[in-house]
VMD Tcl script that draws the C-alpha trace (Angstrom):
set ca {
  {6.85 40.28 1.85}
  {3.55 39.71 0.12}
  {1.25 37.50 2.58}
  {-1.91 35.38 0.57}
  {-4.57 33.39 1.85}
  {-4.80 30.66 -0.59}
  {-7.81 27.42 -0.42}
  {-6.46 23.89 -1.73}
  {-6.89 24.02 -5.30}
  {-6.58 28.19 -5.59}
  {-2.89 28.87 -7.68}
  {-0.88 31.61 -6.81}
  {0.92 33.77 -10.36}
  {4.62 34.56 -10.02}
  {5.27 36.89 -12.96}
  {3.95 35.35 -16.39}
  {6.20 31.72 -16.23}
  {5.70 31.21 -12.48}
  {2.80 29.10 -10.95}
  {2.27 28.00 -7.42}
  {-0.16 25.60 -6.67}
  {-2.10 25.12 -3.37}
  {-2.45 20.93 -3.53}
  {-2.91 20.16 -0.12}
  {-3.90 21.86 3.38}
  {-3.60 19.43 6.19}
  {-2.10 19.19 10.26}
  {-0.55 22.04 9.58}
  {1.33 21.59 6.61}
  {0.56 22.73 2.81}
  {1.47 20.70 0.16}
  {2.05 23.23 -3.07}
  {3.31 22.55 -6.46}
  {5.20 24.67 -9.06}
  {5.45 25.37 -12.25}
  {8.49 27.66 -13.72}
  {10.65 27.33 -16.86}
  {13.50 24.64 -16.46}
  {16.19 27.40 -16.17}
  {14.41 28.95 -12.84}
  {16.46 26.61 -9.32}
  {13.78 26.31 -6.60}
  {14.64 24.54 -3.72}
  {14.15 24.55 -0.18}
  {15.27 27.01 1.78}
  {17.99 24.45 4.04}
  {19.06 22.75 0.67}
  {19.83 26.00 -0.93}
  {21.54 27.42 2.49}
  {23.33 24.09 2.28}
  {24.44 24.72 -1.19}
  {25.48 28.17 -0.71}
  {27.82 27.38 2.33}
  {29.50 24.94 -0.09}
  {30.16 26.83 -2.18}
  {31.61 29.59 -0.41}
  {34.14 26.56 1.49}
  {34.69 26.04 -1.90}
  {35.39 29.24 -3.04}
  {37.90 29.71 -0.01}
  {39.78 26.32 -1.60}
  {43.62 25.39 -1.51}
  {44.70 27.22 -4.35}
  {48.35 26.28 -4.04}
  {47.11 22.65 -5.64}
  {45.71 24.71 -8.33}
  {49.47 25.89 -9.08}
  {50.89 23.02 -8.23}
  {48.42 21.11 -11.14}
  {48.92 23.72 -13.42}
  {52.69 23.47 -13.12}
  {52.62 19.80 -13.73}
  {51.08 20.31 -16.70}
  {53.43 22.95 -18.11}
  {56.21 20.30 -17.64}
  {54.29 18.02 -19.25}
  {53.80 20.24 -22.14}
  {57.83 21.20 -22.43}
  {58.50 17.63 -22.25}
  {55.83 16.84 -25.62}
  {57.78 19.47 -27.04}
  {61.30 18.53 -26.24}
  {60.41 14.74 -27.39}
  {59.25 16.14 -31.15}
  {62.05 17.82 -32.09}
}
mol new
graphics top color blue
foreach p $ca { graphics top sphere $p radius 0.5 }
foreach p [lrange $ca 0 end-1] q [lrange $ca 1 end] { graphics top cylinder $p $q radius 0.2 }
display resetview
């Protein structure tokens, strides 16, 4: 971990796309701002910890209503085809 001392108003370079921005220093809190390409995700650390549980639970999903969707279609199919001949 790279540790900076940074003065409201002083940017921090992340690579060539990557800016942070030291807006505000106040009661303990700093306010930054970024600037990255659209395609980079920053979020905070909680949100993204949120995200990533998610979508492991997701991951970990009922697949037997997978099957069972996927089946119904297949009839659905044979029946289209049954009904045009």
């Amino acid at each position: 971990m790279l540790i900076l001392s940074r003065k409201t108003g002083e940017v921090i370079k992340i690579g060539d796309q990557i800016a942070v921005h030291v807006i505000e220093i106040s009661k303990g809190f700093v306010k930054i701002g970024i600037d990255a390409p659209g395609n980079v995700k920053i979020l905070r650390e909680e949100v993204y910890e949120r995200v990533r549980a998610e979508n492991i639970e997701a991951a970990k999903g009922n697949v037997s209503g997978l099957f069972k969707a996927a089946g119904m279609l297949k009839v659905k199919d044979v029946q289209k085809a049954e009904n045009k001949e």
